[in-house]
C-alpha positions in Angstrom: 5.3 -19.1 8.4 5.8 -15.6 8.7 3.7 -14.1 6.4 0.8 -15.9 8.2 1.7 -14.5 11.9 1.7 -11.2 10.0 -1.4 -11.7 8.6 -3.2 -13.2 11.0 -1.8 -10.6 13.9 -2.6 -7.9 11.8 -5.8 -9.0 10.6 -8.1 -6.2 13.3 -5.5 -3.1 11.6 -6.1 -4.3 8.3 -10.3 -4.7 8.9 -10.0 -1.1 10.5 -8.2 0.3 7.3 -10.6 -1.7 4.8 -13.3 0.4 6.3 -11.5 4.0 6.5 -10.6 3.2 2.8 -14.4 2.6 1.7 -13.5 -1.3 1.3 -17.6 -1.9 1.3 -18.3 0.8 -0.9 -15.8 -0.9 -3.6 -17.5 -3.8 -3.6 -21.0 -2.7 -3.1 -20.3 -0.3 -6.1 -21.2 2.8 -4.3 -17.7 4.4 -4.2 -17.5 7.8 -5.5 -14.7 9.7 -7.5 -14.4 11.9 -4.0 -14.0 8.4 -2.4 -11.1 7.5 -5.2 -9.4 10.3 -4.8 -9.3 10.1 -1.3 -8.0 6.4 -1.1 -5.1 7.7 -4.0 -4.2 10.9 -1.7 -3.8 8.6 1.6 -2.3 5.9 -0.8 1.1 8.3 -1.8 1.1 10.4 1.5 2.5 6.8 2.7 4.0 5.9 -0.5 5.7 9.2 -0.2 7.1 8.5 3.3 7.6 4.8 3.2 9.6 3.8 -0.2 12.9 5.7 0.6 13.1 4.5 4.1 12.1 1.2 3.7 13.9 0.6 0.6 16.9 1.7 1.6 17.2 -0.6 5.0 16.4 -3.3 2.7 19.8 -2.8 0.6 21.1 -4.1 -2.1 21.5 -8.0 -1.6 17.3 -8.3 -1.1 16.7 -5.3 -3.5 18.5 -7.8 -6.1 16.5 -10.6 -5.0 12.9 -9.6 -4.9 13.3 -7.0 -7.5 13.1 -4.0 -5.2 12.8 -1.5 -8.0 9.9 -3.2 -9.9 8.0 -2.6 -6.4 8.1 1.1 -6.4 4.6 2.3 -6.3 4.6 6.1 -6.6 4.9 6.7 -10.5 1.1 5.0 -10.5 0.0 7.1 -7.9 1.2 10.0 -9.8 -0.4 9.0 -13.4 -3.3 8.3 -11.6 -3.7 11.2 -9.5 -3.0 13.5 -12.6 -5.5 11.7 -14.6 -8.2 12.6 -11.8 -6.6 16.3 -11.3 -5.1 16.0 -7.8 -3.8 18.9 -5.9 -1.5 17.6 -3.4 -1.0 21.3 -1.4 -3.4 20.6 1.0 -1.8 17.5 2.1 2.2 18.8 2.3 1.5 20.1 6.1 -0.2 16.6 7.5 0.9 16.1 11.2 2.2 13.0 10.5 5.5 11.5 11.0 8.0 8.5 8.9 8.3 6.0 10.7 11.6 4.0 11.3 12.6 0.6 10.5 15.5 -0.4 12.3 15.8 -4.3 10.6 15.8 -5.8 7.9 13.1 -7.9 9.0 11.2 -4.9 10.3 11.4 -3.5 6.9 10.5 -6.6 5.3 7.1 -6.3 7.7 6.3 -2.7 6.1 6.9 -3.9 2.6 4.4 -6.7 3.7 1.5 -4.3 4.2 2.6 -2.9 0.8 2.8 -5.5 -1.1 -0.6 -7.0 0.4 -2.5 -4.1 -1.1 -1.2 -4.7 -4.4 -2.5 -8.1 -4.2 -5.6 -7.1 -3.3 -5.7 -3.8 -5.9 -6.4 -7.1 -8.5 -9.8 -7.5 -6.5 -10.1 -3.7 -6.4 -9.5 -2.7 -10.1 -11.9 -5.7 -11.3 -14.5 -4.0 -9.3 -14.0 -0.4 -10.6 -13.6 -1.6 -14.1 -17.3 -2.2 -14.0 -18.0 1.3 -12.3 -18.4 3.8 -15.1 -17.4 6.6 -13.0 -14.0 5.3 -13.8 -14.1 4.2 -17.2 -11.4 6.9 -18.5 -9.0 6.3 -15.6 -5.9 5.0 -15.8 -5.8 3.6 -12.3 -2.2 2.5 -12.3 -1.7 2.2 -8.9 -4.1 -1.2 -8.7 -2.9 -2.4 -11.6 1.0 -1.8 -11.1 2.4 -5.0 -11.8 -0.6 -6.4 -14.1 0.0 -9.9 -15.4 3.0 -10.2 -12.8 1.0 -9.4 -9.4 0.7 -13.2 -8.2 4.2 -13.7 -9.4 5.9 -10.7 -7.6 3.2 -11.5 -4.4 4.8 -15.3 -4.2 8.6 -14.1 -4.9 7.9 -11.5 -1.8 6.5 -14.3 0.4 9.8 -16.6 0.3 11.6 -13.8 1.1 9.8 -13.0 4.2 9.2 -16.4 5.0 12.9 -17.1 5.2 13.3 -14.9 8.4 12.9 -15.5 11.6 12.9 -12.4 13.6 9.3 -12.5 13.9 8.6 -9.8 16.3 10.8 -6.8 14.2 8.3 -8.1 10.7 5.1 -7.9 13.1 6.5 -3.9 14.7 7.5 -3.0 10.8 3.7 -4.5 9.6 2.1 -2.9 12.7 3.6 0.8 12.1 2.7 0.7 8.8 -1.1 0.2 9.2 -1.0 2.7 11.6 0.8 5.3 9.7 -2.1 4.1 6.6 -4.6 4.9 9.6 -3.6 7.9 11.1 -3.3 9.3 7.3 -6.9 8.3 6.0 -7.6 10.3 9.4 -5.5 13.3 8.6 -6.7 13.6 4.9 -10.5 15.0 4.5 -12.4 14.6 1.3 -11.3 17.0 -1.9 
């Protein structure tokens, strides 16, 4: 199945970003509200660059079909950057650059990476839930679908496991854990 290739192909990216994204420090509870605010800015600096694209290679047919508009992410990451008094200005300039996506499948790769950090945001929130440091926050962004996550995770996987253009999924997986890497790079604590 695809979803697996991606995964398991993937799986050295995703280690590297768990670790620029303080995966440890979640779980070990030692993550900081600079650490938070970091993950959010990195978070909708891809957001940012990656809905409109990838969404709109995906079109309308597969929009329809694995509710494409319910998987928007950035409203979240607002709330929850407001809530903890984020100043985007110092991010506008990055050097960083949109990637394209040139398939369907390729997009369907991106969305992939997406869509497997919501799953894991249920892991995530459960952990910060118990951190007082975030008691008061919203945090949107892990919770965006809420009761629906597993439900919206396995309606993405048929989807993706219907095509078989693995190589564009893989390119469209691969340049989005790099764009997520080369962005927790650019952006320096708050």
């Amino acid at each position: 199945m695809l979803s697996n290739i991606i995964k398991s192909t993937t799986a050295p990216l995703h280690t590297r970003l768990e670790q620029d994204l303080f995966a440890a420090a979640i779980m070990d509870e030692s993550f900081t509200l600079a650490d938070y605010n970091k993950v959010l800015r990195v978070n909708y600096m891809v957001h940012q660059l990656l809905e409109p694209v990838i969404f709109d290679v995906l079109g309308e047919r597969i929009s329809q079909e694995v509710e494409l508009t319910k998987r928007r992410k950035l409203h979240a990451l607002e709330e929850d950057m407001e809530a903890s008094g984020i100043n985007l200005s110092q991010d506008r300039q990055l050097p960083v650059e949109r990637p394209a996506f040139n398939s369907e499948a390729e997009a369907l790769g991106a969305l992939y990476v997406l869509e497997g950090a919501t799953l894991g945001g249920q892991v995530i929130i459960k952990r910060l839930k118990k951190n007082d440091l975030f008691a008061t926050l919203p945090l949107a962004y892990y919770n965006v679908y809420a009761d629906r996550t597993g439900v919206m995770w396995k309606q993405f996987l048929e989807k993706i496991n219907q095509y078989e253009d693995h190589g564009s999924a893989l390119l469209g997986a691969q340049k989005v854990y790099k764009l997520y890497l080369e962005v927790a790079e650019a952006i320096k604590p708050a």
